[in-house]
N, C-alpha and C positions, 0 to 999 in steps of 0.2 A: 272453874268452869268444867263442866262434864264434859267428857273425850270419847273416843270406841273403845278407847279399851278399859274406861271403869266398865266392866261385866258382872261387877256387885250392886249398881247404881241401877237403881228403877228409871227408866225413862218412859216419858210419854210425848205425846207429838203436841206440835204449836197449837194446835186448836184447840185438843184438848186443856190445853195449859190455859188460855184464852178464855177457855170456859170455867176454869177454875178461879180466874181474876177477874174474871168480867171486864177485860179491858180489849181495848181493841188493837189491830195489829201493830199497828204506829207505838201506842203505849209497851204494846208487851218489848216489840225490839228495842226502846229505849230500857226499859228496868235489863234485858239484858246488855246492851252496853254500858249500863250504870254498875252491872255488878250484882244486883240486885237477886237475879235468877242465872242458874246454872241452865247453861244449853250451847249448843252448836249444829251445825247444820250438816246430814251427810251425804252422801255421795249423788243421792237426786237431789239434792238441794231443799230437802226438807228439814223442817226444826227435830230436833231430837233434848228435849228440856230433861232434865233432873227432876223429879217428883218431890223428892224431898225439900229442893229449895223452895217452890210455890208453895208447898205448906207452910214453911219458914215463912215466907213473906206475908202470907195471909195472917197467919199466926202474931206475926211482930204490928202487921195494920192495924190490928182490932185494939192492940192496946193503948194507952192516954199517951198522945205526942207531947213532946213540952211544949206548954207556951210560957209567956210573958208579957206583963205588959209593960208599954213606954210613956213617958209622961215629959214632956216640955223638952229640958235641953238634955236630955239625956235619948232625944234621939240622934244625937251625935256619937256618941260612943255607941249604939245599942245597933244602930241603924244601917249610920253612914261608912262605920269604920268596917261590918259585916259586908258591906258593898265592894269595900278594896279590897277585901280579901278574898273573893268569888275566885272561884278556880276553873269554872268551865264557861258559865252564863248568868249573866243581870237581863232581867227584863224591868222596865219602870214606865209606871203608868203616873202621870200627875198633872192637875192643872196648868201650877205655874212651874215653869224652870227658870231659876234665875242665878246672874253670876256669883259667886263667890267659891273662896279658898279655902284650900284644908287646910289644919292648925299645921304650923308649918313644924318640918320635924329637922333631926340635926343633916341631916344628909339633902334636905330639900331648904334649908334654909341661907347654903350659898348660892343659890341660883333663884331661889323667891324669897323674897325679904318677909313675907306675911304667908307663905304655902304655896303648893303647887291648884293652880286652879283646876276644880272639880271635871267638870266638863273633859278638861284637858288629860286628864288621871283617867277618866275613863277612857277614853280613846287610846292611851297609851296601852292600858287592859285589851283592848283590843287589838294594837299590833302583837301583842304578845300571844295572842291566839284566844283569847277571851271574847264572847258574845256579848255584844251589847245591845240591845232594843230599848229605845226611849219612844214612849207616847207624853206629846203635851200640846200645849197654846203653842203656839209661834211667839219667842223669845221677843223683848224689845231688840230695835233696828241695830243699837251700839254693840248689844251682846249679840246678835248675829251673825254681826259684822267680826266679831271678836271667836266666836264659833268657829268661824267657817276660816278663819286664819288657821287657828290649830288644825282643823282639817286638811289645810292643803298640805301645811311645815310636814304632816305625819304622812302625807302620801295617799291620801284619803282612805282609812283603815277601811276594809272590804266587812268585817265584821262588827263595825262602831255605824247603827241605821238608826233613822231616826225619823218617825209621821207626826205631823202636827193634827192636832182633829180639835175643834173649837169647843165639840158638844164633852169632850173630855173633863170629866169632873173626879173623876175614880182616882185615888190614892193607892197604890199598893206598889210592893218591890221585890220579886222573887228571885233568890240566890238561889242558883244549882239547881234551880228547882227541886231544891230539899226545904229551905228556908224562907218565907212570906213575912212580909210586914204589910200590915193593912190598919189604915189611919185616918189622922185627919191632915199629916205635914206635906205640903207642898216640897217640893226640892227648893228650898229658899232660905237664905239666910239665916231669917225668922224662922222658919219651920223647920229649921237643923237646930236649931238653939245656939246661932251666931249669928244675934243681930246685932246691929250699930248700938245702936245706944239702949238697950234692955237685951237679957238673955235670951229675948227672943217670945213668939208668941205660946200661948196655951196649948199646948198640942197633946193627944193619946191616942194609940195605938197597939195594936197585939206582935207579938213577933212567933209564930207559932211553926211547927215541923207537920201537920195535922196533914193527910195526905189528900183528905177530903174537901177542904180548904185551899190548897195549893191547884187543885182538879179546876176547880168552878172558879177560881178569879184569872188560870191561866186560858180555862177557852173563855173567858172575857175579852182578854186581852189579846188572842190571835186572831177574834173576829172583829174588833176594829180595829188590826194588825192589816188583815187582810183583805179591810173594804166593805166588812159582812151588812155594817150598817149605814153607807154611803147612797146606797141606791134609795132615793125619795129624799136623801137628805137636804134641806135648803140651805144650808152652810155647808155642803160637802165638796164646792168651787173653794169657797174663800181659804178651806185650808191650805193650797196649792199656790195659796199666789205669793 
């Protein structure tokens, strides 16, 4: 991070840096909290940015992000296990959620006979200081009722949220907000490639770092995060009940 006393370091001010990203204020303070861009703020409380890092950034945007793609039960490994391993924030958009267990491993396998259940894994992600946002259907009444159990045991993690919205049809699951998978898999047994009695359903999806792609399906998801398309909705009672 740029300081006062780099005095070899070209600075320029948040705006101009803003104009050089085209992002807006929200966006540019996160890439600096992310690390992404050198700056700090001085003594009137203005930005003071490194020039050199927004050209980096810019520089490093334009070029091809990796993708990949996923196919059937290899969104288990590709997918699900990229989800445990989130280090700041999951957001998940999906029609259905449904219960089941991770492949149980050796240190989870004296306390769950078949794995620690998903849902519950996440939550645990969140006492540990991990973001979680779930958009879906409203769960059946057993898994609900089995939900809200692990919610209360945990103390109800203050960053494990979760909106039900009926008109939800959209697939997708953003890690760090560096990492997107966008598809056809439900959170569902079958749509992890761990169903009962087949490998599960047909499923494809991209896993991609594409900054441009991560932009447009996360103000998706904070606009019926935060209601954007409730007002006129005729099912936007029923998800509440």
């Amino acid at each position: 991070m740029a300081t006062k006393q780099d005095v070899n370091v070209k600075l320029i001010s948040g705006l101009t840096a803003r104009k050089y990203l085209k992002c807006s204020k929200l966006e540019f303070e996160d890439l600096v909290s992310q690390g992404d861009i050198c700056a700090y703020r001085d003594e009137a409380n203005r930005w003071r940015v490194e020039k050199e890092s927004v050209l980096n950034y810019i520089e490093q945007s334009l070029l091809p992000k990796a993708t990949s793609v996923v196919i059937n039960e290899n969104h288990y490994q590709e997918v699900l296990q990229r989800i445990c391993a989130a280090k700041s924030s999951v957001k998940i958009m999906t029609a259905d959620f449904k219960r089941f267990n991770l492949k149980p491993t050796k240190s989870q396998s004296t306390n769950y006979k078949d794995g620690t259940p998903f849902v519950k894994y996440l939550m645990n992600m969140a006492v540990k200081g991990i973001s979680v946002q779930i958009i879906c259907s409203r769960p059946s009444d057993n898994f609900m009722d089995e939900w809200n159990g692990y919610y209360e045991q945990m103390h109800r993690p203050k960053l494990f949220e979760f909106k039900f919205c009926k008109r939800n049809h959209a697939k997708a699951i953003i890690i760090d907000d560096k990492l997107i998978y966008v598809g056809s898999a439900n959170i569902t047994p079958a749509g992890m490639g761990q169903g009962i009695f087949t490998p599960g359903n047909f499923e494809i999806g991209i896993l991609t770092e594409e900054p441009v792609v991560i932009s447009s399906v996360k103000e998706l998801f904070l606009k019926i995060w935060n209601d954007g398309y409730c007002i006129g909705c005729h099912r936007a009672d029923q998800c509440h009940e």
